[in-house]
ZAGU-761347 format. One record per residue (C-alpha): residue in one letter; x negated, y, z negated; residue number from 1. Coordinates in Angstrom, 3 decimals, padded with zeros to 6 digits. Each point is the difference from the previous one (the first is absolute). Example, Ala and Ser with C-alpha at 12.3 -4.5 7.8 and 13.67 -1.06 7.14 Angstrom:
SITE; A; -012.300; -004.500; -007.800; 1
SITE; S; -001.370; 003.440; 000.660; 2
! end
This chain:
SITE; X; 011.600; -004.015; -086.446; 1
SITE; X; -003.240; 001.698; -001.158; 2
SITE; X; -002.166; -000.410; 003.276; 3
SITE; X; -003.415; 000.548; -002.471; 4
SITE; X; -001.771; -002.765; -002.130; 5
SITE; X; 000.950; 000.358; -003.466; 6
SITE; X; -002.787; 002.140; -001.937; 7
SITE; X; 000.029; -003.231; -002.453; 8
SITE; X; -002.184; -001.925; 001.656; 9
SITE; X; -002.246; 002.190; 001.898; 10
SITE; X; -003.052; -000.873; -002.455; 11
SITE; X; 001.348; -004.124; 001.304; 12
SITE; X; -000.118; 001.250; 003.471; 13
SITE; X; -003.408; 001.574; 000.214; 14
SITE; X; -001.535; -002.479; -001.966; 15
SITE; X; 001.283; -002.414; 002.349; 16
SITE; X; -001.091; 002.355; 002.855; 17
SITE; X; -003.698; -000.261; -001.263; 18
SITE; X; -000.027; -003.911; -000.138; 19
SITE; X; 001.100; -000.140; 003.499; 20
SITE; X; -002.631; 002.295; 001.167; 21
SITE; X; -003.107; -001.368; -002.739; 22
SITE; X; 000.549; -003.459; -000.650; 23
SITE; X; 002.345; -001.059; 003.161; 24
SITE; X; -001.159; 001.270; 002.484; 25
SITE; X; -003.547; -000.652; -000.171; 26
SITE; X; 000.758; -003.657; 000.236; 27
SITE; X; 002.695; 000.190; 001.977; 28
SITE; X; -002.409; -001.787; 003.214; 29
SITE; X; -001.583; -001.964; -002.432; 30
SITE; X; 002.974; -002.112; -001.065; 31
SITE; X; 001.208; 000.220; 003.812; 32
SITE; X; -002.649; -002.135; 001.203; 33
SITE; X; -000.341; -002.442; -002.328; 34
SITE; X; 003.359; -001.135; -000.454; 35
SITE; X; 001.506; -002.106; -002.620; 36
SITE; X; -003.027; 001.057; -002.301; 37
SITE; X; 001.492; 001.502; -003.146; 38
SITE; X; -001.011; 003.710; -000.501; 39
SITE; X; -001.611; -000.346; -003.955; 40
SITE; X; 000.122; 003.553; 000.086; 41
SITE; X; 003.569; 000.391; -000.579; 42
SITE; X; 000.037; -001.952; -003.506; 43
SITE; X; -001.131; 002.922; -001.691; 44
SITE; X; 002.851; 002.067; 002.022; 45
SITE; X; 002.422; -002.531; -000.801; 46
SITE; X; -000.888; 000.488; -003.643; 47
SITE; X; 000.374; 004.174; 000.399; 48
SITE; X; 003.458; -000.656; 001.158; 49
SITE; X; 000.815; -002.471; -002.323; 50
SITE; X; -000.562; 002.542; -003.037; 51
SITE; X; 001.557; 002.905; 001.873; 52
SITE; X; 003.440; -002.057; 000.600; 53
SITE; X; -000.405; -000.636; -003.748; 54
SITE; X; 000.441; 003.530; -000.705; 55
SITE; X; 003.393; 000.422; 002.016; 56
SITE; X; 000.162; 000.956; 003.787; 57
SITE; X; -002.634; -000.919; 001.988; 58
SITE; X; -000.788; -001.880; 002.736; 59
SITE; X; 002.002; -003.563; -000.884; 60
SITE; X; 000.270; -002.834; 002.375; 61
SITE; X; 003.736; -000.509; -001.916; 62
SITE; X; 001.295; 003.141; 000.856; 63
SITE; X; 002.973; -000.388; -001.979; 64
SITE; X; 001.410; 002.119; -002.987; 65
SITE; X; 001.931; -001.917; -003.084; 66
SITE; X; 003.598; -000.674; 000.748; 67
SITE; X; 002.476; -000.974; 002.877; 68
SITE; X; 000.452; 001.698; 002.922; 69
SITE; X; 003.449; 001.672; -000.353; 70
SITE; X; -000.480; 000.853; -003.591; 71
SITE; X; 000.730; 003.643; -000.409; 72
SITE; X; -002.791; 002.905; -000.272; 73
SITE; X; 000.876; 003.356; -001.101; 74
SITE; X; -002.567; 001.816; 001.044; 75
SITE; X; -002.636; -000.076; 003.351; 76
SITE; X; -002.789; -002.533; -000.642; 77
SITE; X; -003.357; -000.847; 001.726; 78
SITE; X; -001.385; -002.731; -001.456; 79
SITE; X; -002.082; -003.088; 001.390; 80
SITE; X; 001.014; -000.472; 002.613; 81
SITE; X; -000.310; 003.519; 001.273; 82
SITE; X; -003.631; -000.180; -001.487; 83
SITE; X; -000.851; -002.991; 001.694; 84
SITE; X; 000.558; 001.009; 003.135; 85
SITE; X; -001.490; 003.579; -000.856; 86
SITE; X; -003.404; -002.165; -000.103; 87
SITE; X; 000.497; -002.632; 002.356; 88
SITE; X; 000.252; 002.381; 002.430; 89
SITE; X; -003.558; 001.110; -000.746; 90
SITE; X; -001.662; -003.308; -000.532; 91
SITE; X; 001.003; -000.698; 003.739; 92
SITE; X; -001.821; 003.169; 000.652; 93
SITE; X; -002.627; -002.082; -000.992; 94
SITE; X; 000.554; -002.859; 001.139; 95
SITE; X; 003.713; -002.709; 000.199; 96
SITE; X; -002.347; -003.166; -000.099; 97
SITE; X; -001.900; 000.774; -002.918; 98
SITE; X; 003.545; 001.405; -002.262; 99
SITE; X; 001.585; -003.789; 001.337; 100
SITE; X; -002.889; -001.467; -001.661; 101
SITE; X; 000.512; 002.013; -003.211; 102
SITE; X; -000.024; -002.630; -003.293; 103
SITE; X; 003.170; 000.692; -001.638; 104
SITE; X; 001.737; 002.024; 003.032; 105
SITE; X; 001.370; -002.926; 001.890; 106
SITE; X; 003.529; 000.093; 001.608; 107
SITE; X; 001.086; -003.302; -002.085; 108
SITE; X; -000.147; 002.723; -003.057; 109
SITE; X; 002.280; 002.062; 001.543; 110
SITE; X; 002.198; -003.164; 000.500; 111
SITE; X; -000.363; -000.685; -003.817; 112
SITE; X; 000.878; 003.834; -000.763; 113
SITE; X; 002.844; -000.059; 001.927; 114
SITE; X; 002.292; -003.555; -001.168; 115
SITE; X; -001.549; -001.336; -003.103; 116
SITE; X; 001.064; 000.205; -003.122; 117
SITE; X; -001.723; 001.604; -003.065; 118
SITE; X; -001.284; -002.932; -001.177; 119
SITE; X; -001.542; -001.090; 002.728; 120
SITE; X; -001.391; 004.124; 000.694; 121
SITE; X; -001.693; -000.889; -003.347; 122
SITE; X; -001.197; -002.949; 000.932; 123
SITE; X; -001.605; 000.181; 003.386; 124
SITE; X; -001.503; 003.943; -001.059; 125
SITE; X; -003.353; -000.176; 001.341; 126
SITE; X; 000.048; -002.615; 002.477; 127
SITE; X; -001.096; 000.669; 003.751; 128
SITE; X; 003.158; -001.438; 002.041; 129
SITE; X; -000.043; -000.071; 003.243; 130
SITE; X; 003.192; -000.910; 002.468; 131
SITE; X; 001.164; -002.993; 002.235; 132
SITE; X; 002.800; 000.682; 002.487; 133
SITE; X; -000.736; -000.698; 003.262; 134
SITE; X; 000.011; -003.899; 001.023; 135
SITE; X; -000.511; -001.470; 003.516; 136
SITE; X; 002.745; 000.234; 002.156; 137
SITE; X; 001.336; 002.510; -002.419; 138
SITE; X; -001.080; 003.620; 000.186; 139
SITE; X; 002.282; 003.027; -000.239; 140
SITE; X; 002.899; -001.804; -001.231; 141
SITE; X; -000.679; -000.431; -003.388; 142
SITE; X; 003.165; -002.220; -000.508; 143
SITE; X; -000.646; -002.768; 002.019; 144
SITE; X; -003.280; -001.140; -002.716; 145
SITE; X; 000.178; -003.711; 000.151; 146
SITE; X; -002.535; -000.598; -003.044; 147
SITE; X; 001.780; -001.616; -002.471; 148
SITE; X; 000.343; -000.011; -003.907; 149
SITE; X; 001.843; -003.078; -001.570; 150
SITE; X; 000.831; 000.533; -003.886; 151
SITE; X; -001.825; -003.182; -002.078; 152
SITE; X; 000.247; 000.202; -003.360; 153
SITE; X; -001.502; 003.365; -001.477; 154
SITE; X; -002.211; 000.731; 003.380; 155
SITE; X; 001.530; 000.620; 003.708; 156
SITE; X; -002.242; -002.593; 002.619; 157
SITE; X; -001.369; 002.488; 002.879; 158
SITE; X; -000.286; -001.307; 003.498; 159
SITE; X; -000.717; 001.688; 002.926; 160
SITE; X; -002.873; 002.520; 002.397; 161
SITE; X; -000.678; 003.993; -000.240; 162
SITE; X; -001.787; 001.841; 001.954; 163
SITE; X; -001.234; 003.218; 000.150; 164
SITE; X; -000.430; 000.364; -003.594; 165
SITE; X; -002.250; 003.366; -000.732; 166
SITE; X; -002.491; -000.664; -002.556; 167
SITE; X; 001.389; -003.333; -000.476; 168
SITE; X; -003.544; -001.744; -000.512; 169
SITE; X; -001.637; 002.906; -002.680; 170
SITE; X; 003.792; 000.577; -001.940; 171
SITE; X; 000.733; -001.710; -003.488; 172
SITE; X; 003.225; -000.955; 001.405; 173
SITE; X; 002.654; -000.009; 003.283; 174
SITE; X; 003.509; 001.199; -000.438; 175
SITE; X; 001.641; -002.929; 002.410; 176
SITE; X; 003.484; 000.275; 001.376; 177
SITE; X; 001.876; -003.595; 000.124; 178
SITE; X; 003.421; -001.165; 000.161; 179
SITE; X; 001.754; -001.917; -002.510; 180
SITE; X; 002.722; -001.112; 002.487; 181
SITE; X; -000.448; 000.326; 003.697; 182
SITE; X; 003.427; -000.617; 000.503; 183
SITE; X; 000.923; 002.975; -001.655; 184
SITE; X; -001.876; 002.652; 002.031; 185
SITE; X; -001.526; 003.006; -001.132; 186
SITE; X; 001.727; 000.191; -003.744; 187
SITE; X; -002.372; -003.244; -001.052; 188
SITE; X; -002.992; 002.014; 000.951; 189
SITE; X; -002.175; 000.466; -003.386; 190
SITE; X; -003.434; 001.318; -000.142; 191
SITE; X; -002.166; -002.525; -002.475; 192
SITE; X; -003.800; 001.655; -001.821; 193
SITE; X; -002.480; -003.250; 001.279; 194
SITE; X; -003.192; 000.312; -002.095; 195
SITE; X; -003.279; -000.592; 001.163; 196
SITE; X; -001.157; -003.180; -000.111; 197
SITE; X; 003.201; -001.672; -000.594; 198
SITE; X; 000.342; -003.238; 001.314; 199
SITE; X; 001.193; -000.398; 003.367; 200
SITE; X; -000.964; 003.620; 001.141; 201
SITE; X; -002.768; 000.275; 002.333; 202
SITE; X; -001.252; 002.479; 002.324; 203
SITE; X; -000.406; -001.569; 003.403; 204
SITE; X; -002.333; 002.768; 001.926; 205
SITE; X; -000.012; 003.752; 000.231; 206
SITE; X; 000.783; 001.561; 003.272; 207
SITE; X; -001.934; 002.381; 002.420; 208
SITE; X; 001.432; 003.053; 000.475; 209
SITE; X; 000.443; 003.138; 001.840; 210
SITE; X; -000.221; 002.466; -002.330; 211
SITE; X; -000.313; 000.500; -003.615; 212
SITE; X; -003.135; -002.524; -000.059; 213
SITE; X; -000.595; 000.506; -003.501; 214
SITE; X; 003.015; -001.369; -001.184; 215
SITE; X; 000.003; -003.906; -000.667; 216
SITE; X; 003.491; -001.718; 001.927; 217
SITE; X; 000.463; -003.578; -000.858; 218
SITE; X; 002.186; -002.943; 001.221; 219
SITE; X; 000.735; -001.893; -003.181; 220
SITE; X; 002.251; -003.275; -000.088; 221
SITE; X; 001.665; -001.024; -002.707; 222
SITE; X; 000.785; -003.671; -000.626; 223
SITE; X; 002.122; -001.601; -003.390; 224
SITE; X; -001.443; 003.230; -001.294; 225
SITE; X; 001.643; 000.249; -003.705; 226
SITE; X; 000.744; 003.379; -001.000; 227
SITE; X; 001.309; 000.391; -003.858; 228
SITE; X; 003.767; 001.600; 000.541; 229
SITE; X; -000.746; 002.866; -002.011; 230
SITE; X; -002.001; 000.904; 003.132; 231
SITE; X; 002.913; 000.416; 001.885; 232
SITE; X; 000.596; 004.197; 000.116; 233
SITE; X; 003.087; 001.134; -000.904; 234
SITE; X; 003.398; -001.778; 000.057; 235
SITE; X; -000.734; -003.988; 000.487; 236
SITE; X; 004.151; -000.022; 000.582; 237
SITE; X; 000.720; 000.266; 004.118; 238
SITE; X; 002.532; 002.765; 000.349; 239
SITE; X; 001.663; -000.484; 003.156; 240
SITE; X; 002.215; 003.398; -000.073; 241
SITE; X; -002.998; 001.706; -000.748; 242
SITE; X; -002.167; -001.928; 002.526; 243
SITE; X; -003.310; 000.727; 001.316; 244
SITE; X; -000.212; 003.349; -002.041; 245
SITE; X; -002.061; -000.899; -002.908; 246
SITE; X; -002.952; -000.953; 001.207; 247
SITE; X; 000.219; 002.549; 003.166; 248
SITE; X; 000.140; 002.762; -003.132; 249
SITE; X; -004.044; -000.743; 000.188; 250
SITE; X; 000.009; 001.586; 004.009; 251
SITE; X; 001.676; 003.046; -001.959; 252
SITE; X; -003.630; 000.082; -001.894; 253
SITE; X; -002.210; -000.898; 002.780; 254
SITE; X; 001.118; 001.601; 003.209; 255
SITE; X; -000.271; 003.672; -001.246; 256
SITE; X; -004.160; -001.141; -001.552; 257
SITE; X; -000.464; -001.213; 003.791; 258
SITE; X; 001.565; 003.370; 001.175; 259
SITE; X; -002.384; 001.925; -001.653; 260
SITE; X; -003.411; -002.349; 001.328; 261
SITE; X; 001.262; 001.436; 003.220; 262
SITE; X; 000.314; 003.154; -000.527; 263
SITE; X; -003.954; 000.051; -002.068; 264
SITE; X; -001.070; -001.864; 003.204; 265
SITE; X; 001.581; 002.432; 002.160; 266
SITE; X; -001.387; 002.804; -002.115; 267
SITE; X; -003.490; -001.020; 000.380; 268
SITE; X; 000.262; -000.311; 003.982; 269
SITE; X; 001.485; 003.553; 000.406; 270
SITE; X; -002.614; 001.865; -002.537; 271
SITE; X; -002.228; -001.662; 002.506; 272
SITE; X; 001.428; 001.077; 003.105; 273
SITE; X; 000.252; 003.529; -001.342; 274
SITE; X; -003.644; 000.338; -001.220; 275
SITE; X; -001.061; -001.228; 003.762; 276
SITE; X; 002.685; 001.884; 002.054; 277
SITE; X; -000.327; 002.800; -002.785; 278
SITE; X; -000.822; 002.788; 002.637; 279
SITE; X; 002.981; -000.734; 002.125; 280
SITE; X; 002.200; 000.810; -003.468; 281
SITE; X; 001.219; 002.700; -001.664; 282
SITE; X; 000.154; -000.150; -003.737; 283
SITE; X; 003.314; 002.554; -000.416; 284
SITE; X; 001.597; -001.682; 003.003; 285
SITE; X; 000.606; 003.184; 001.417; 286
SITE; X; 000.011; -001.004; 003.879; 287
SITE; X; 003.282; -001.173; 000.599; 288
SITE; X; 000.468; -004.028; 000.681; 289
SITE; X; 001.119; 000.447; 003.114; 290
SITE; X; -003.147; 002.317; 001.423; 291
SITE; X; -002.917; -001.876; -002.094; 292
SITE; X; -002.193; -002.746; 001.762; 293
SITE; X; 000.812; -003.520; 000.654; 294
SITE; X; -002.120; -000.981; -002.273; 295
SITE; X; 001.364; 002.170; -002.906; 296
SITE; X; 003.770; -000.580; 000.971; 297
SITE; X; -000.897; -003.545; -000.040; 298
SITE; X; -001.586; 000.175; -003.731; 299
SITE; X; 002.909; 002.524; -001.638; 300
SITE; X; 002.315; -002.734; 001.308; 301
SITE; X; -001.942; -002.984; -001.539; 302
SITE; X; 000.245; 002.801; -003.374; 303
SITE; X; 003.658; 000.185; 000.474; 304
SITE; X; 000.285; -003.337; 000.085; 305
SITE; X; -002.218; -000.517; -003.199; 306
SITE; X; 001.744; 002.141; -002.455; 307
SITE; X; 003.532; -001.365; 001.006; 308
SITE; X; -001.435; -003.575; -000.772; 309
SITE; X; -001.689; 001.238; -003.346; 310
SITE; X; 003.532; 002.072; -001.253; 311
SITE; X; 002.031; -003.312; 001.123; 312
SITE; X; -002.641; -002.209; -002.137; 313
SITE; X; 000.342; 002.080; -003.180; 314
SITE; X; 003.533; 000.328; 000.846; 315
SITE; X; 000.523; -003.958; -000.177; 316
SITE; X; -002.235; 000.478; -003.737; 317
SITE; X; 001.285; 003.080; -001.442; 318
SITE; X; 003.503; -002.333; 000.614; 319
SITE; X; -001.707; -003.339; -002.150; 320
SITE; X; -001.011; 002.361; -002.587; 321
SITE; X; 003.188; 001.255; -000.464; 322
SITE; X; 001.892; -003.319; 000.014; 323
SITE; X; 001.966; 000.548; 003.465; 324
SITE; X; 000.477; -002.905; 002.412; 325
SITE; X; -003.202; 000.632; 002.545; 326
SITE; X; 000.723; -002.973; 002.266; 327
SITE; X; 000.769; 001.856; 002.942; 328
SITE; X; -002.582; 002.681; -000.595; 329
SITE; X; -002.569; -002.224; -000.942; 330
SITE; X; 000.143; -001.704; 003.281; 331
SITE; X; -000.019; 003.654; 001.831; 332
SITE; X; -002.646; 001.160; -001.563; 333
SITE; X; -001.512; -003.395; 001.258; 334
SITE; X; 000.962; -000.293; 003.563; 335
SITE; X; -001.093; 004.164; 000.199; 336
SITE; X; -003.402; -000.071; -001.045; 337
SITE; X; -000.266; -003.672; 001.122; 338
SITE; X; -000.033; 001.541; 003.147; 339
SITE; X; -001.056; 003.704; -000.338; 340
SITE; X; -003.536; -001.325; -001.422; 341
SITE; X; -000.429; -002.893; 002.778; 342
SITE; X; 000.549; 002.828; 002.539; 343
SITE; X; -002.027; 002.799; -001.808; 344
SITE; X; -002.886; -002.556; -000.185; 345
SITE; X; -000.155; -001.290; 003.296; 346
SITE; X; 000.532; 003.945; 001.274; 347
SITE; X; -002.815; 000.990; -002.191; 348
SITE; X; -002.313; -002.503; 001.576; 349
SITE; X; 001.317; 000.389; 004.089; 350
SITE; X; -000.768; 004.652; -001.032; 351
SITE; X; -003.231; -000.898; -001.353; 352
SITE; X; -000.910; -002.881; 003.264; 353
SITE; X; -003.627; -001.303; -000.182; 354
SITE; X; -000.187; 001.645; -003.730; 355
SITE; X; 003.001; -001.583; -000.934; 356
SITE; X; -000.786; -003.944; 001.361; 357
SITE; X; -003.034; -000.258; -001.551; 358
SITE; X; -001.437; -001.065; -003.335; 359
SITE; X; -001.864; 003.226; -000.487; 360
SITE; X; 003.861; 001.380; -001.325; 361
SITE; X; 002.591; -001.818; -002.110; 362
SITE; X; 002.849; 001.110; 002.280; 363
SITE; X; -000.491; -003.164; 002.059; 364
SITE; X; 000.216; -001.995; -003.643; 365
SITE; X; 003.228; 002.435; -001.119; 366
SITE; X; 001.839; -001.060; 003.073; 367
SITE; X; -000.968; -003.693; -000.524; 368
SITE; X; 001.371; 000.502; -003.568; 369
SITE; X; 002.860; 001.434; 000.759; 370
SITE; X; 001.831; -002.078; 002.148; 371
SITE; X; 000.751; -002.750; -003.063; 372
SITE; X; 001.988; 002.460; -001.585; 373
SITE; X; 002.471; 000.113; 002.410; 374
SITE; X; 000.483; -003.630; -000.458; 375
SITE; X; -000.312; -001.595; -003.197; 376
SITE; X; 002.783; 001.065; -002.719; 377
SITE; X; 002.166; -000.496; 003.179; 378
SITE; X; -000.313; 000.980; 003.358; 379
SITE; X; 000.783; 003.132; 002.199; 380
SITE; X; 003.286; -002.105; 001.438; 381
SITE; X; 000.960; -001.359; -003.507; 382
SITE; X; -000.371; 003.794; -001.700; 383
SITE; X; 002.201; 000.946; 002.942; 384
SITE; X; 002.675; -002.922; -000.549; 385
SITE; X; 000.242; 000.872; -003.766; 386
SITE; X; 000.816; 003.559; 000.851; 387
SITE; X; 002.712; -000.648; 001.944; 388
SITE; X; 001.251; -002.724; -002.441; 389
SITE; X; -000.035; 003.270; -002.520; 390
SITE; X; 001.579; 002.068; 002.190; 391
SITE; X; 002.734; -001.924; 001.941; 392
SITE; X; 000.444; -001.528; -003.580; 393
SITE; X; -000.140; -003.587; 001.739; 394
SITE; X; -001.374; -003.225; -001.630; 395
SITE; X; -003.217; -001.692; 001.388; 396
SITE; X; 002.429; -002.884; 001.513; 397
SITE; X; 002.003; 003.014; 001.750; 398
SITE; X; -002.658; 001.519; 001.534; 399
SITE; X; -003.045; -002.188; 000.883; 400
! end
């Protein structure tokens, strides 16, 4: 594995780099404070990105590359997904709430990328999707969804609560996971596109939150909602041998994009800690760990820590691009810098004490920010579970 970015997309990386620092950061409090209002200066962003995903790799809310995974490639590729998470690790150098409120960048696109077919691809090109899991009652464990979709005609009849849905007021439309058939478990899971303003859709409040305040996160009910069947991604036929596997192929999109918000995050607290602590630090390193200060032994291991989640999160890409299976290290890459940037974070602030608490420096904001990213796309625990699942090679009714 080639531990450098690849020289391709340095001009995507710096240019991603400066957005962070000009347009990003400077509203970064702004958008903090008054929550739930929508940051109007990201349409013209949005549009930026729009025309440079156009133009091949850039930084693509999809993250997918043409194909199935398996499908053989000859030679080493870095594609889009690669690229994507080149730059999202940047724009959370700026700032995680304002990429999550990105037009266009939602994770519902990556959940379109990842099962649908290419007419739908075609068809929903454009559209701002965002994506509804989690229900009440039912967090981590995706398979136990109890909203329902009944097949009427030409539409499927939606019934049923999400919460937790990012962006799920401003989007053009949630990806919603239902069952078909309860009785048949995970394999009748389906994920359904829901328009806005369809019938029987409505957002029910937006919820308060910790951290990335800029971000809208609705609670939206759905009641005799009809969705046209066509809306239904992927297979509409419930596979039993194959299970609960198609529509978890969209955590093989998502969990690696949510690595790399973690490690931008974390990137921003430790330039910060470094620029404060900077005389305590020695650019060559050339005081052995072992005989520096506290402080500095405490910062190169936060480093260490960093560029072991960053190699594992273009690891789990480098493997989409190139059509391998990433299940298992999508949901390492995950659970490492899940972690790694929740700790770095909250480090960053307890180094920097009164400087770090208060609003005079975004690391209080960073560590605030941070700590959703070791939850949503799955848990800590449920990255953990999955691993072992990999590794013992047990089912998810073997090992619970």
């Amino acid at each position: 594995m080639n531990l450098q970015n690849p020289k391709k997309f340095k001009m995507l990386v710096d240019q991603a780099h400066e957005v962070a620092l000009n347009v990003l950061r400077p509203i970064s409090r702004k958008y903090d404070k008054a929550e739930h209002a929508y940051p109007k200066e990201l349409d013209m962003l949005a549009s930026l990105l729009d025309g440079m995903n156009e133009g091949g790799e850039g930084i693509n809310a999809g993250a997918a590359v043409p194909g199935k995974r398996g499908d053989e490639i000859k030679t080493n590729r870095n594609a889009t997904n690669m690229s994507t998470a080149l730059g999202i690790i940047e724009m959370c150098y700026g700032d995680t709430g304002l990429l999550l409120s990105m037009p266009r960048q939602g994770l519902g696109n990556s959940a379109i990328a990842a099962v649908a077919n290419d007419e739908q691809l075609e068809r929903f090109k454009g559209t701002w999707a965002s994506m509804a899991i989690t229900e009440p009652g039912c967090g981590s464990d995706s398979a136990a969804i109890r909203t329902t979709a009944v097949k009427d005609g030409d539409h499927y009849i939606l019934n049923g609560e999400k919460i937790f849905v990012t962006s799920g007021e401003r989007s053009d439309a949630v990806v919603v996971w239902a069952t078909l058939d309860k009785q048949l478990g995970r394999a009748a899971i389906k994920s359904f596109v829901v328009e806005k303003g369809t019938p029987g859709m409505k957002v029910e409040r937006l919820e308060h939150k910790l951290g990335i305040k800029a971000s809208d996160t609705a609670v939206i009910s759905f009641t005799d909602c009809r969705v046209p069947a066509e809306n239904l991604l992927g297979n509409p036929e419930i596979d039993v041998a194959k299970g609960f596997a198609g529509v978890m192929e969209t955590f093989d999109n998502t969990r690696p994009l949510v690595a790399a918000m973690a490690v931008g995050c974390a990137k921003a607290s430790l330039e910060r800690i470094k620029e404060i602590f900077k005389d305590e630090l020695e650019p060559d390193y050339a005081t052995p760990y072992l005989q520096t200060s506290n402080i500095a032994a405490q910062i190169y291991r936060m480093e260490a820590e960093w560029e072991a989640a960053r190699l594992l999160t273009l690891k789990a890409t480098w493997m989409a691009d190139n059509k391998m299976p990433n299940s298992k290290e999508a949901s390492i890459a995950k659970a490492k810098a899940g972690r790694i940037g929740n700790e770095i974070t909250l480090k960053c602030v307890e180094l920097a004490a009164s400087v770090g608490y208060g609003e005079t420096e975004l690391l209080e904001k960073w560590a605030r920010d941070s700590k959703i990213l070791d939850i949503f796309e799955g848990t800590q625990q449920i990255q953990q579970l999955i691993i072992a699942r990999r590794e013992l090679g047990k089912s998810s009714s073997e090992l619970k």
